[in-house]
C-alpha positions in Angstrom: 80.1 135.0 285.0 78.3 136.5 281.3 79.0 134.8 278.6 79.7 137.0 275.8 80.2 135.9 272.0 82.9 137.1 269.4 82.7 137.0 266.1 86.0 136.5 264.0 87.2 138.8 261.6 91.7 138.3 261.0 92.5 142.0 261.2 89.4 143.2 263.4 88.7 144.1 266.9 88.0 140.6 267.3 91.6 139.8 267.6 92.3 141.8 270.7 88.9 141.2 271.8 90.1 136.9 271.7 93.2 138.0 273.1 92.1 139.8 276.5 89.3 137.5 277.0 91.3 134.6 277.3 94.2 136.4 278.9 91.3 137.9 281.7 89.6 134.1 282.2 86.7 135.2 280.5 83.7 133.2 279.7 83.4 133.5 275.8 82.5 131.5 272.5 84.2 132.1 269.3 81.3 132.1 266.6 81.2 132.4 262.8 78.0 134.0 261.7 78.8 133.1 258.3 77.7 129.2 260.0 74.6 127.5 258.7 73.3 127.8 262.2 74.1 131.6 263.2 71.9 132.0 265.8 72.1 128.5 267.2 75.7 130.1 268.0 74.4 132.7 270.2 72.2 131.3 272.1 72.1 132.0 276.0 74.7 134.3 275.5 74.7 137.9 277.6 77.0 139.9 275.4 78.0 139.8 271.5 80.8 141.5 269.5 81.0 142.1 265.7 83.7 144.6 264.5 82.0 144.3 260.7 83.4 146.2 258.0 82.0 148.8 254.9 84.5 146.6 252.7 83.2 143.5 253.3 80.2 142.3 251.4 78.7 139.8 253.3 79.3 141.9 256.4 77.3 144.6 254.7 74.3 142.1 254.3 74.3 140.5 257.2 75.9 142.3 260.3 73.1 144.5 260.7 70.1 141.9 261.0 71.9 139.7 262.9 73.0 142.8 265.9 69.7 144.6 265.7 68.1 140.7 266.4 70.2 140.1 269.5 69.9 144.0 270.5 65.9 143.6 270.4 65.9 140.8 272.8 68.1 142.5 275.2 71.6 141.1 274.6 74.4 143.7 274.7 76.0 143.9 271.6 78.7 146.2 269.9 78.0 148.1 267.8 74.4 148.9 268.9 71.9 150.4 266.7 72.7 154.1 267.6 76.4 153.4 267.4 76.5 151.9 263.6 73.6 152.4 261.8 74.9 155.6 260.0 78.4 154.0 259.6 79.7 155.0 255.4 76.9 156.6 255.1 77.6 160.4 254.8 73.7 161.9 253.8 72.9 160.2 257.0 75.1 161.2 259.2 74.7 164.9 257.8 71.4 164.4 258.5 71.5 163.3 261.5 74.3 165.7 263.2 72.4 168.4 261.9 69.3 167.4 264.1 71.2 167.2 267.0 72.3 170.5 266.9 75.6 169.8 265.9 78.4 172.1 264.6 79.6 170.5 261.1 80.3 171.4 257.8 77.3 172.9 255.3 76.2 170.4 253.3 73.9 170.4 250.2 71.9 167.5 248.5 70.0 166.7 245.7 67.8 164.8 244.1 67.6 165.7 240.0 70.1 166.8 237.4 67.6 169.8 237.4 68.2 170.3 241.2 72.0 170.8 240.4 71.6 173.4 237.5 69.3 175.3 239.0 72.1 175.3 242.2 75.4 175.9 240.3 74.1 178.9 238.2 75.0 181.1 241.4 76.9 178.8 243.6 80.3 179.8 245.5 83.3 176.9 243.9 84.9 175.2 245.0 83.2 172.3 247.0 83.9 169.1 247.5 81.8 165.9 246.5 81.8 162.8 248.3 80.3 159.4 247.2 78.0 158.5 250.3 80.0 155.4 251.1 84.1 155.1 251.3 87.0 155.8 253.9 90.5 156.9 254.1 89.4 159.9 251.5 88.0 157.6 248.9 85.3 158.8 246.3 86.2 162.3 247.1 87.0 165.3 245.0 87.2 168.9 244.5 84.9 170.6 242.2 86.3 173.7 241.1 83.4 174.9 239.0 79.9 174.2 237.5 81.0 172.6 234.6 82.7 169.9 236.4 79.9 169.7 239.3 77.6 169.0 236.4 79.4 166.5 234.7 79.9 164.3 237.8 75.8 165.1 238.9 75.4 163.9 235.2 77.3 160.5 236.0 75.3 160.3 239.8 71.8 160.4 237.9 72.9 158.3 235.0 75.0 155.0 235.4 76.4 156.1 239.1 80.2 155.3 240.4 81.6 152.4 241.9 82.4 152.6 245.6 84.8 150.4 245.8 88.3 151.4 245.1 90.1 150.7 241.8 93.7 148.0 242.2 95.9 151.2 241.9 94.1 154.0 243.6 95.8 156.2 245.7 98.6 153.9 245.1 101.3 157.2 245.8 100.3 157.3 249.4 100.1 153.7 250.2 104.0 153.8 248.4 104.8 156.1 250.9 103.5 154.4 254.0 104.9 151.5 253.0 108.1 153.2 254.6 111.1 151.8 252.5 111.8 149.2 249.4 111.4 145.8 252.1 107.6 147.6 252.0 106.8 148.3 248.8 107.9 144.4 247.9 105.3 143.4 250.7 102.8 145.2 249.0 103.6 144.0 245.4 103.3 140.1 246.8 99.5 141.2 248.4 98.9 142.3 245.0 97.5 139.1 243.8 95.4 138.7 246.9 94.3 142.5 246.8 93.1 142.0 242.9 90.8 139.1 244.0 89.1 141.3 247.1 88.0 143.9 244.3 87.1 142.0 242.1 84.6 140.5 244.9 83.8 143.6 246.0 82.9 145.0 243.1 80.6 142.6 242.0 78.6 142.2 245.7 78.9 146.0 246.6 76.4 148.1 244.2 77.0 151.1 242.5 76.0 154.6 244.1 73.3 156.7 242.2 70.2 158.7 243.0 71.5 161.5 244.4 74.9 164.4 244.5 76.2 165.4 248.1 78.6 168.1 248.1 80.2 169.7 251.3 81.6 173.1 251.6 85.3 173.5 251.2 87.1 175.0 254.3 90.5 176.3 253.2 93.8 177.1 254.5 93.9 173.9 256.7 97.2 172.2 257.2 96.4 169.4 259.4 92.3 167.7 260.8 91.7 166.9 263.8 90.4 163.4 265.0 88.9 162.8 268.1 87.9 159.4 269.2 85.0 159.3 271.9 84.5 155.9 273.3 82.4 155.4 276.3 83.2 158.7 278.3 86.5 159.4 276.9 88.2 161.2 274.2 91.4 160.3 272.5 92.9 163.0 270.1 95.5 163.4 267.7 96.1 165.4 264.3 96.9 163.9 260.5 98.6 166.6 258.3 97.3 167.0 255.0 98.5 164.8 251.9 101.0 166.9 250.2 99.3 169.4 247.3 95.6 167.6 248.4 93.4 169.0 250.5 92.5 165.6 252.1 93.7 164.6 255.5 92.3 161.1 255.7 94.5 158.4 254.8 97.8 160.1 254.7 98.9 158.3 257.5 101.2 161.7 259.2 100.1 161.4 262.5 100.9 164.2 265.1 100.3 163.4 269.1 101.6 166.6 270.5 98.8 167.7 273.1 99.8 171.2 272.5 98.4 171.2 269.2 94.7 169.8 270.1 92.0 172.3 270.4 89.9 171.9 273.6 87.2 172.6 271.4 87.1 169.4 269.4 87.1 167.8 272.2 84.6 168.9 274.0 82.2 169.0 271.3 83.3 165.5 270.2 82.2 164.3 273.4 79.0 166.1 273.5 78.1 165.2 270.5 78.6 161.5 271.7 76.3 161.8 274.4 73.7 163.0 271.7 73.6 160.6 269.6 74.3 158.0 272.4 77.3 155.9 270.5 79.1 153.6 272.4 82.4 154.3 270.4 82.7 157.0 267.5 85.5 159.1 265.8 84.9 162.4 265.0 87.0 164.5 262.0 87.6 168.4 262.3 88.5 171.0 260.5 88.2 174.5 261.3 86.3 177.5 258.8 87.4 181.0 258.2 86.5 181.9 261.5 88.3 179.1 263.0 85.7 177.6 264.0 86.1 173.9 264.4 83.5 171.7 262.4 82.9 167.7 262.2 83.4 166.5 259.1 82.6 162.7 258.9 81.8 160.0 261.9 82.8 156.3 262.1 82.5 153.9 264.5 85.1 151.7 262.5 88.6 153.6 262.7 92.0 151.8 263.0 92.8 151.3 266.8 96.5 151.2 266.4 96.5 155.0 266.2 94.2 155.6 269.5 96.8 153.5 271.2 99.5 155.8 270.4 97.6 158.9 272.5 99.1 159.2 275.6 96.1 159.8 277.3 92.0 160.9 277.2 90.4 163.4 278.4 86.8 162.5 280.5 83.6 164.6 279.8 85.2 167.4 282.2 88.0 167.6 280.6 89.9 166.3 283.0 93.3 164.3 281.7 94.1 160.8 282.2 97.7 159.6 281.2 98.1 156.5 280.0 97.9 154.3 276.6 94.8 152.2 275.8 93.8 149.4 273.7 90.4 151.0 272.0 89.3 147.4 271.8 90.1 147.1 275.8 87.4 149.8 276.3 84.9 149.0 273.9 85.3 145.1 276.0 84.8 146.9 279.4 82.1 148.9 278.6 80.1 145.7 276.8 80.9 143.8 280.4 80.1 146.9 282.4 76.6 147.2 280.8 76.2 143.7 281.3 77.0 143.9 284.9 74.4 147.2 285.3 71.5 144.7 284.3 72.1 141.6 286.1 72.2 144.1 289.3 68.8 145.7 288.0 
């Protein structure tokens, strides 16, 4: 039997991934890479699973070495280079969809103050900057003209921003989630606990400068589409659009109607997998003026709570499967099935 390692994040994958591998009579080790000994932890192990986080500082330092070390020595690992490496990293994974062919949103980026001038003097408003890390719709706005394009550019090649969300930001929408006055008291007693994450945060996580990204704004969408593709199948739903925003992500208005999902996302969501080889990766949509659908933004990290609610995925033939899955389920099977393919080599 492989023995696969987990490493334990409260809130994470990691919690299923415990869960099923001791209700399944798995071989597994619990391991904190955070340990004076990390890699003592892992030895002799055939599989390792690390659901790190964008948020998390030490995660950001360390995650990364520590997979790409096991991944180079042939252990199995999730997430494997080609599945994380451009994780809250927009340029890249601009960048990189656009080598692949992929249909996504025009982009532009720059490298001066001079570059952006030169640009707006005859540029098309609005469009909408994004800070190269964030989620949920963080560290992006609208730009409605040159003046204001400049004066954030200005900012970007000065002092930079800071990625990490402020104590009270979007604090109208997390109200609303919160789904009554029992929710909103919940969230005032985290406060405390929140206040001390930023603060950490802040000081560990660096500020973003060097350069302006801006993505074309595709109007008259009510709703985006997310498709996640992991393995060989593709869960889909739709998330409405915050009310008077133009931002989708994080307004937590979830739509599962199967009706509503264009085949198209789908299928190109899938494709695009294959591409860039990812072993789990959600895909964002919207459509342009010709309604044609384009990706948006990639993740590997996405909540699993809301693939669970699909009723189903579709396989690269597009052939449905009923059923609801545990995303962290798969992502298990898949790391136990690509063990299994290499023992039998």
């Amino acid at each position: 039997m492989p023995l696969i390692a987990i490493h334990h994040r409260s809130g994470s994958f990691s919690d299923r991934w415990i869960e099923e591998s001791q209700k399944r009579g798995l071989a597994f080790r619990v391991v904190d890479m955070y340990a004076p000994d990390p890699m003592k932890q892992l030895e002799g192990v055939d599989g390792f699973l690390w659901h790190w986080a964008q948020h998390e500082p030490r995660d950001l330092h360390f995650s990364f070495p520590v997979l790409m070390a096991l991944q180079s020595r042939g252990v199995e690992v999730f997430p494997d280079l080609a599945t994380c490496w451009h994780f809250d990293d927009k340029l890249a994974q601009s960048l990189l969809l656009e080598q692949v062919g992929a249909p996504l949103a025009p982009f532009h980026i720059f490298h001066s103050i001079k570059q952006v001038e030169s640009w707006a003097e005859s540029a098309v408003w609005p469009k909408v900057f994004k800070l190269r890390r964030g989620s949920a719709s963080l560290n992006v706005r609208l730009l409605r003209n040159k003046s204001e394009a400049i004066a954030i550019a200005r900012k970007m090649f000065g002092l930079g921003m800071i990625p990490v969300e402020a104590p009270l930001a979007d604090l109208a929408t997390r109200l609303r989630k919160q789904g009554g006055l029992s929710g909103v008291m919940k969230l005032l007693k985290r406060s405390p606990q929140w206040l001390r994450k930023y603060t950490g945060r802040r000081a560990h996580i660096p500020r973003e400068q060097g350069y302006f990204y801006l993505q074309e704004f595709l109007p008259n969408n009510t709703h985006d589409t997310r498709v996640t593709v992991i393995g060989e199948r593709a869960f889909a739903f739709r998330r409405a659009m915050r009310k008077g925003d133009f931002r989708a992500s994080g307004s937590g208005e979830l739509d599962y109607d199967l009706s509503k999902i264009d085949l198209r996302c789908v299928q190109i969501a899938l494709d695009t997998a294959v591409k860039l080889q990812t072993q789990s990766c959600a895909f964002d949509f919207l459509f342009n003026a010709k309604g044609e659908p384009r990706i948006l933004e990639i993740s590997y990290g996405y909540q699993p709570g809301a693939v669970d609610k699909c009723s189903g995925y579709w396989d690269p033939a597009l052939t449905w499967h009923d059923g609801h899955y545990r995303p962290e389920d798969l992502i298990l099977d898949d790391l136990l099935e690509r063990i299994s393919r290499k023992v039998a080599q």
